[in-house]
N, C-alpha and C positions, 0 to 999 in steps of 0.2 A: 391182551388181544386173543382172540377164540382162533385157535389151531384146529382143523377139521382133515382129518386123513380117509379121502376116498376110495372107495370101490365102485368104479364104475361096470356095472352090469347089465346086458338087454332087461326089455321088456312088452308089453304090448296095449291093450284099449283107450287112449288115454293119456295122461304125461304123470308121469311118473319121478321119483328122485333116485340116487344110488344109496347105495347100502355104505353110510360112512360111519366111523366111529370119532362120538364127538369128545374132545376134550378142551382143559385151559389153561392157557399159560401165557406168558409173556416173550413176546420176541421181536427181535427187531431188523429185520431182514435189509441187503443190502443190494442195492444194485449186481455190486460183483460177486455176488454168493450164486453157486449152485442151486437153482430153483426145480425142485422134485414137484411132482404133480400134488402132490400133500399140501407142498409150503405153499405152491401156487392161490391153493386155494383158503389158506391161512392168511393169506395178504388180500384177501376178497377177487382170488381169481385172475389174478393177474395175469395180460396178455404176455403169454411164454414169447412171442415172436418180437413184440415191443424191445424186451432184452436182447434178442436174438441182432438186432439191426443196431442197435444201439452202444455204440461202444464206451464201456463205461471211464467215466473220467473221476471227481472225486466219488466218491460214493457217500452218498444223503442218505442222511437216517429217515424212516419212514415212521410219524408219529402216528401210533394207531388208539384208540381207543375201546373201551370194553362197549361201550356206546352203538348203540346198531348205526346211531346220525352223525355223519361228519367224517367219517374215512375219508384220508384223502385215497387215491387211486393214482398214481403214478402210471397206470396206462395212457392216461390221456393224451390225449395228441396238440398240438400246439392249437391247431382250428380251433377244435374243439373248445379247450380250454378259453378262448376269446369269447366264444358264443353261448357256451353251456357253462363252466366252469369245472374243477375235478373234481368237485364231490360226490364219494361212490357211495350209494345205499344200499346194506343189506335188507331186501326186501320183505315183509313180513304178511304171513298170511295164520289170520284165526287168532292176533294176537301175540304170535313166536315169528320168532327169525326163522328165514324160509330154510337154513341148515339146522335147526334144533327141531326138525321135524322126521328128517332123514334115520335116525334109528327106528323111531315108529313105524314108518314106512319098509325100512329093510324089513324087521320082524312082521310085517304082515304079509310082504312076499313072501320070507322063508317060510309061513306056517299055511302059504295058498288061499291066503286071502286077500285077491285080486282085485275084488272089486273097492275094497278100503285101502288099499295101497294105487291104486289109481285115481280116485277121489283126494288123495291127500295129495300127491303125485300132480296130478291134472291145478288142484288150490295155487300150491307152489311154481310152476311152473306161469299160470297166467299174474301170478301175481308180480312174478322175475319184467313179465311181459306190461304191465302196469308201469312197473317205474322206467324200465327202457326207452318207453314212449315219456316217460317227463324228461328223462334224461339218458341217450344211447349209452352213455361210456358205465350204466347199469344193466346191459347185454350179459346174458350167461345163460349160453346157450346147453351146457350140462345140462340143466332143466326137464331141455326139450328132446335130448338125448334120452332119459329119463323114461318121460313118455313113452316115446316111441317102445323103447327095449319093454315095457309091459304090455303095449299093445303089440308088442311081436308073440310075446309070451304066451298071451292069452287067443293069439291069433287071428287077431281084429286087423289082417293088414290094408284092410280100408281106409280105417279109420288111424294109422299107422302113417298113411299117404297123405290122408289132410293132414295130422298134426302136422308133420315137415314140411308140406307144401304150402301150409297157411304162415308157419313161421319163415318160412325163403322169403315168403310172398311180401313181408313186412320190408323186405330190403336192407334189414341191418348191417354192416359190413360183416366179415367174418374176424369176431375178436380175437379166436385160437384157430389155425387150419387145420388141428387135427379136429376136432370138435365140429369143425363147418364139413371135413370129409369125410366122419362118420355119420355125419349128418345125411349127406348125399347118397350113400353106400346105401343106407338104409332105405331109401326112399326107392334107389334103386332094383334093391330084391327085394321090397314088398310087393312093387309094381311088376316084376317079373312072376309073384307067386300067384299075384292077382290073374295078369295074362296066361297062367298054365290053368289056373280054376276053371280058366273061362272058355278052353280049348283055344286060345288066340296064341298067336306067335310073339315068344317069349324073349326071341335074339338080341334083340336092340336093347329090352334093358340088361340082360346077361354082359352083353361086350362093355356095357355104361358102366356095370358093378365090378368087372375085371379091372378097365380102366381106373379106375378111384383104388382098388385095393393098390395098384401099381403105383398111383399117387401117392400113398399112405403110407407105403414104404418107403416110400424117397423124402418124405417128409417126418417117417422115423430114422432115418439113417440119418438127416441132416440134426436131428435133436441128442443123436450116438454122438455127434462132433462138437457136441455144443463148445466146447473150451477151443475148437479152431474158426468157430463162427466170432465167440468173442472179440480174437485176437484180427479179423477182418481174412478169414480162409475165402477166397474169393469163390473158387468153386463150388461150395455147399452152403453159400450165400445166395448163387445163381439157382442153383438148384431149391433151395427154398422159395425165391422170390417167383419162380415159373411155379413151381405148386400153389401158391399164395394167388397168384395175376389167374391161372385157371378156373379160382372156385370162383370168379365172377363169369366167367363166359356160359355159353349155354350148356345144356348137359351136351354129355360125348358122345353120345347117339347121335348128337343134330338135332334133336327135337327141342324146339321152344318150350319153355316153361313159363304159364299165362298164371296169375293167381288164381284162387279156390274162388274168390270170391266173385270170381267172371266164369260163368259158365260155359259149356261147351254150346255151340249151337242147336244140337238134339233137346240139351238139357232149358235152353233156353225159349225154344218153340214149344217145352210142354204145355197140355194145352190145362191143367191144372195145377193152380198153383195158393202157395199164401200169403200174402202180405202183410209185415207186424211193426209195429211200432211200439215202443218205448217209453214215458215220462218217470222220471226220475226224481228224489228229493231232495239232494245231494251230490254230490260228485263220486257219494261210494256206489258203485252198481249193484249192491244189493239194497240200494233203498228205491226200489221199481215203487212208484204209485199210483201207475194204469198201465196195462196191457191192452191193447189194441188189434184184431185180426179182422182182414178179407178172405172171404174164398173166393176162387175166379176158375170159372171153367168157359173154354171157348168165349175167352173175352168176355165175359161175363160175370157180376159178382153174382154170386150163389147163396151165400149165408154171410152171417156176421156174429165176431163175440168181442165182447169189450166189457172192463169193468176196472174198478180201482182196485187197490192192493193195499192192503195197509204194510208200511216198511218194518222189520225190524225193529227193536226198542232202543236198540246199541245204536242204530244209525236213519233213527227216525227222524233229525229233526231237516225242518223242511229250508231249502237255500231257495231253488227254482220258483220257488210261488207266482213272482212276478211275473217270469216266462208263459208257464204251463195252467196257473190259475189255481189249482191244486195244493192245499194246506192239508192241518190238522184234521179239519173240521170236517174236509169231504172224506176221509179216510178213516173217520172212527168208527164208522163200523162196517168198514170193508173188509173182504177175506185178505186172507196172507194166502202167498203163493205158495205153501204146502197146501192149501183147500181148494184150489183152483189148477194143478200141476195137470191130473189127473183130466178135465174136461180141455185145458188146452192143449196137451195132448192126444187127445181122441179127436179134435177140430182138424189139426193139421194132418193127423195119420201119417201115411207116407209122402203127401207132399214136398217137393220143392215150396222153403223158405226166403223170400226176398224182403229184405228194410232198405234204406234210401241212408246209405251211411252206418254200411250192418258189421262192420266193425266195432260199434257203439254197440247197438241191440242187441247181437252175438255174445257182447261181453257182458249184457246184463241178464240177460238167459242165461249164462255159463255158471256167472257167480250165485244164481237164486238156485240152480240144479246146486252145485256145491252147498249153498250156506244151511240149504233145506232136506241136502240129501239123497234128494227125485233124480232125474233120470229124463228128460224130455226132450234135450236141447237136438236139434233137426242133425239129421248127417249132412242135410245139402243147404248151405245158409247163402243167398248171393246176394250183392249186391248192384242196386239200381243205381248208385251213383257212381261206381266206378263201371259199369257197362256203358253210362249213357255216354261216358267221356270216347267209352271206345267209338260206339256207333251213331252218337253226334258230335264230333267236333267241331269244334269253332264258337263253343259258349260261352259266354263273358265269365262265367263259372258256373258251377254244376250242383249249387244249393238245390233244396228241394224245388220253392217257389218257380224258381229261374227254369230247371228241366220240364216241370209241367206246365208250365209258358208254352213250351217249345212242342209239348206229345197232348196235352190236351186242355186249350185256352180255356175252353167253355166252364171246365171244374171250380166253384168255389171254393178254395184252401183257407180253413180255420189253422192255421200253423199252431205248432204246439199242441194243438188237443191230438191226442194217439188216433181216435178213429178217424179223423180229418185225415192225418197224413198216413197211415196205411192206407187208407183207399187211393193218397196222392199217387203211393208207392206202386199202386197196384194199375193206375190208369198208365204210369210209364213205362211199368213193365210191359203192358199193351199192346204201348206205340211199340215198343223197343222190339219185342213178338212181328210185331207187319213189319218195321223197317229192317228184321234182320236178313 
């Protein structure tokens, strides 16, 4: 089994990984053993607090495999395990396991090459993000930690904000609380360094980031006791479980925390915006094989770019056909999204970005900027499906078709073809503009 001893270290633009040093050997870890943040992550991460509540009884050997497929994970949780099962996957991005990447990565931090240490960083991290969503008890959130620490680094604490706030926004539980409270911390005094840039008042999140450092503590002192937690120390079991029950409430300022991908009201009444859509050949998001865009100024569409893509060679071949219509045959002699980065970026500019389900389309711009290299993917991505939920409710459900029922009957929707439905996206962004 692959033994990985971490260094976890900030950083800033981007998601980033820690500077670990990889080795291999075999081990076989046990319930009642001592678990260091090393081993932890030797047994794929294991949730430290899982042992922490769990009072060990015989102690089960844990069969691991050199195999990235098939770990078990003994985090699981009984639910869980009914509905998902425990098989934990080490994630793989570009071909390697998403930790045989991490030395690359440290060495391009230490020699101040940020922008390839976030590129790899950023790979890793949405890849971690990929199999979570097949299966949660693949949550590891180090990743994201990751990120952030290079986007501190390089001083992107914008984009510092979305990374954590796009990750909360997923809802995952928090697999490790120290990892979920460094998570907060950070989001914390970015958004503080944000509000002094801005000459805005900085207090609320300053007491939000006191608060969590206080939390952090109390959630290292109870990890100092680990051998009286074992044994059922009631006191610094209490004390855990109120740091644990906290990182779901709202921040400690009081202020709600809405996802990234619902905007702010200001940001939603802009009156320029772009709408994009997606088709795809496969289930890998780098195999995009049309790009789709509106421009809409004062409720109006203004221009339009759309065109095929031809995918990759690694993961060209075509699943959707059916769907979207879209084979071999319309794409042989389409550009690749290295030839077209360049003009769809100059389309959107500084626009606000909206898709109808832009956690899909988000993901397929992320991975073509990563597989290609570029650089284009929007700082403000929202989405029209989960806004409409906010400000129409009561829809039988909030498919595309169903929402532009509801914002504008009169629209012919060719579903599946990309320009049909970014302009769908783009008429309920609209409505959604007059109903807000």
């Amino acid at each position: 089994m692959r033994a990985v001893a971490i260094l976890c270290q900030p950083s800033s633009c981007g998601p980033s990984l820690c500077g670990l040093r990889y080795a291999t050997s075999h081990m076989t870890p046990t319930w009642g053993s001592v678990v260091s943040l090393r081993e932890c992550w030797t047994v794929g991460i294991f949730k430290y607090l899982n042992r922490l509540f769990s009072k060990p009884q015989v102690q089960p050997q844990i069969q691991a495999s050199v195999s990235r497929r098939g770990w078990v994970n003994p985090q699981c949780r009984v639910s869980q395990a009914s509905d998902l099962g425990c098989e934990w996957t080490m994630p793989c991005y570009r071909g390697r396991d998403i930790c045989d990447w991490v030395p690359e990565i440290s060495r391009a931090k230490r020699e101040g090459e940020w922008d390839r240490a976030l590129s790899l960083s950023v790979g890793c991290m949405n890849a971690m993000i990929d199999e979570a969503a097949r299966n949660p008890v693949n949550v590891m959130e180090y990743y994201v930690i990751q990120v952030a620490i290079i986007q501190h680094k390089m001083k992107a604490y914008r984009d510092e904000i979305l990374t954590v706030q796009g990750w909360l926004s997923l809802d995952y539980p928090a697999p490790r609380a120290d990892y979920r409270i460094n998570l907060r911390k950070r989001l914390a005094k970015a958004q503080e360094l944000v509000a002094k840039s801005e000459g805005a008042d900085s207090s609320a999140y300053h007491e939000e980031w006191k608060a969590l450092v206080e939390m952090d503590k109390v959630y290292k002192a109870a990890k100092k006791f680990d051998s009286r937690i074992s044994t059922g120390s009631s006191k610094v079991r209490s004390e855990v479980g109120d740091c644990l029950n906290s990182l779901s409430c709202q921040p400690v300022s009081g202020r709600s925390r809405k996802s990234v991908l619902i905007p702010s009201t200001k940001d939603l009444k802009t009156r320029t915006f772009v709408a994009v859509d997606f088709e795809t050949a496969n289930r890998n998001a780098a195999s995009a094989c049309q790009i789709a865009m509106v421009l809409v100024n004062g409720g109006k569409i203004i221009d339009r770019y759309s065109t095929y893509l031809k995918p990759p060679s690694d993961c060209g071949h075509f699943e959707y056909t059916n769907l979207h219509g879209i084979g071999k045959k319309e794409v042989l002699s389409a550009p690749t999204w290295l030839d077209v980065a360049a003009a769809v970026s100059q389309f959107v500019g500084d626009s606000p970005v909206w898709a109808h389900n832009s956690s899909f389309d988000s993901r397929v711009w992320r991975t073509l900027d990563e597989y290609y290299r570029t650089c284009t993917l929007p700082a403000r991505f929202y989405c029209s499906y989960r806004t409409s939920k906010e400000i129409i409710p009561g829809l039988e459900n909030y498919k595309l078709p169903t929402v532009l029922r509801e914002c504008d009957p009169g629209f012919h929707l060719d579903h599946h073809r990309a320009d049909s439905d970014a302009e769908a996206c783009a008429r309920i962004v609209c409505a959604l503009q007059r109903l807000a």
